[in-house]
C-alpha angles and dihedrals in degrees: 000000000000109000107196131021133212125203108190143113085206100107091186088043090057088030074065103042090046091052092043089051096038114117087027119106127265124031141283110230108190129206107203098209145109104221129059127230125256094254134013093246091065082071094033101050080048085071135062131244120354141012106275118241102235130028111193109201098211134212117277090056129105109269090214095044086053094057101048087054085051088048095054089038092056089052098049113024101028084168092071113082115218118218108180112203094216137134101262119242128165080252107053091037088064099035080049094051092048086045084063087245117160100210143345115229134195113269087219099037119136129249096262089063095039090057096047086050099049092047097048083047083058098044084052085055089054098052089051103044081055097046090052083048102052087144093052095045087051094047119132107269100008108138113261092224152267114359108264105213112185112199108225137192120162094213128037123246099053094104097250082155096061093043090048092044091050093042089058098039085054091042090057089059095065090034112032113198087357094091124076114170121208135226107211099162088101097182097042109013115163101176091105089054096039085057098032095247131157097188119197085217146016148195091294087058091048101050109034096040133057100295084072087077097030129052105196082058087051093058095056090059084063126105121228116237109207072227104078100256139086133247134205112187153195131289113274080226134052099219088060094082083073094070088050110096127198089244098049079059092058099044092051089051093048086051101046095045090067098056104038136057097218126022112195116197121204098204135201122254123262118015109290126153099277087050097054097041084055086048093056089058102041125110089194137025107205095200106212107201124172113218099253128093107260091059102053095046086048097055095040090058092043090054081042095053094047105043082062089051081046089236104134115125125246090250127042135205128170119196120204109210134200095002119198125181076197106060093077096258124110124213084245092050100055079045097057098043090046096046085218126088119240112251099190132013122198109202117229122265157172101226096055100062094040079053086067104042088052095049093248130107124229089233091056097039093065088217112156101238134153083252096057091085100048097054095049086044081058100046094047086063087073097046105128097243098036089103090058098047104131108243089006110144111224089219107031107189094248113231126245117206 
């Protein structure tokens, strides 16, 4: 099936957006003209199989003749998302909006914005096809949605935000555009600077305005990641974390796990009440511990305190960060204290801290680190077949070294 179509006569502008939806999956299908057809079934009877996700509407065409085809498109086919190439004025955004488009998009942007565009306009496809199919989407056995994976560690210091911030950005390799990761450390959250990011809005906007009741609102108080995820971050100010709720938690996370694939949370540290209701909705803990004392005791009392409120995750995965065959401890020590085996251990080094200062993950950096190993060690482990390896051990004793 052809994914996504292209109307234009521009050749640089489809060289662009070929080059934008290349590596997704599904197809571009590309008509080379400079009119539109009288009705949007006169494209769509032209492809096999099913209706395709997203229709740009290029450069070289009318602007008036094409909204009025993403006018009758939104009346008879409210599945297809509809993304105008046009130079934006106040005028054309609200006839646009009333024509049912999704976005309008620069005749002349780069690849980059093109694909980001394009993938939130399928995103978009996807939340309408399910909400036309409510009975589908409730049918006994269907998956509930995206893997939540909340990032844990009971004490502050032991770098749970790199490790978040690398986890997504490694995530969004295997599921670009599929993978929005969470701050939910609502006082002293540090996942905008550890992105570079400067979002418009954060978690406060999301849960307490409209986005809170619609999801296609809440994807546009998302941040875009150049690395082909989202990001919803922290309040800009502490006492903002007041106004949160437990419930508004759970409702976010209801709501995001519907339309991604992964949902990475950067939680707080200790076990306050945003932590346990993302708890309640997480499919995988990812325990962060530091090789020094304090931080073992710390995380052994956390798993011991919520194995008694009955809140661990399906699926665990303890990170060893940091490691140093140096610092006294050995691997079977921090095992035994903990009562869990460690599935992956990040050595410690000098380049991964210096990543999140500068606002680039190591993971996206490319940079070749002793760290490297252990973070795609730890993104493999949510690879969607990675349960159902053949002699794979579930918790494979991690290496120090």
């Amino acid at each position: 099936m052809s994914r996504f179509i292209l109307i234009t006569p521009d050749t640089d502008f489809e060289r662009r957006v070929r080059a934008a939806t290349a590596g997704m999956s599904g197809s571009l299908q590309w008509f080379q003209a400079d009119y539109l057809p009288e009705s949007p079934q006169d494209v769509l009877s032209q492809l096999l199989g099913e209706p395709p996700e997203v229709l740009i509407l290029g450069p070289g065409l009318d602007v008036d003749d094409s909204l009025k085809h993403a006018s009758l498109l939104d009346l008879q086919f409210p599945e297809i998302s509809v993304v105008l190439a046009a130079e934006q004025s106040a005028e054309l955004v609200l006839a646009a909006m009333r024509a049912g488009v999704r976005d309008i998009l620069s005749p002349v942007a780069e690849t980059d914005t093109i694909r980001v565009m394009v993938e939130r306009a399928s995103l978009a496809a996807a939340g309408r096809r399910r909400g036309l199919a409510p009975s589908a989407a409730e049918a006994p056995g269907q998956a509930s949605g995206g893997r939540i994976i909340a990032v844990m560690s009971p004490k502050g210091g032991v770098g749970k935000t790199t490790v978040a911030t690398n986890l997504a950005v490694g995530l969004g390799t295997l599921a670009p555009m599929g993978v929005v990761i969470v701050d939910l450390d609502l006082q002293f959250g540090d996942v905008a600077s550890g992105l570079l990011l400067d979002p418009e809005r954060t978690i406060t906007d999301a849960v307490l305005g409209p986005a809170s009741q619609d999801s296609m609102v809440l994807k546009t108080y998302l941040s875009v990641h150049p690395a082909s995820l989202y990001a919803l971050c922290a309040p800009r100010n502490p006492v903002e974390m007041d106004r949160i709720k437990a419930d508004h938690v759970t409702r976010l996370l209801e709501q995001l796990r519907h339309e991604f694939q992964y949902v990475v949370i950067d939680t707080a540290p200790g076990l306050g009440e945003h932590v346990l209701a993302a708890l309640e909705q997480a499919t995988d803990a990812v325990w962060v511990c530091g090789m020094d004392i304090p931080s073992i005791r710390g995380l052994k009392t956390g798993l011991e305190v919520l194995d008694e409120l009955r809140l661990l995750p399906q699926h665990r995965h303890v990170v060893l960060n940091m490691a140093d065959p140096k610092s006294g401890l050995k691997l079977a020590d921090v095992e035994a204290t903990l009562g869990v085996p460690v599935d992956v251990a990040i050595p410690r080094s000098r380049t991964l801290p210096f990543s999140t200062n500068k606002g680039v993950p190591l993971l996206q950096d490319g940079r070749r680190d002793a760290a490297t190993k252990g973070l795609r060690s730890l993104v493999e482990r949510f690879k969607p077949n990675w349960d159902e390896r053949l002699h794979k051990q579930l918790h494979r004793r991690a290496v120090v070294r």
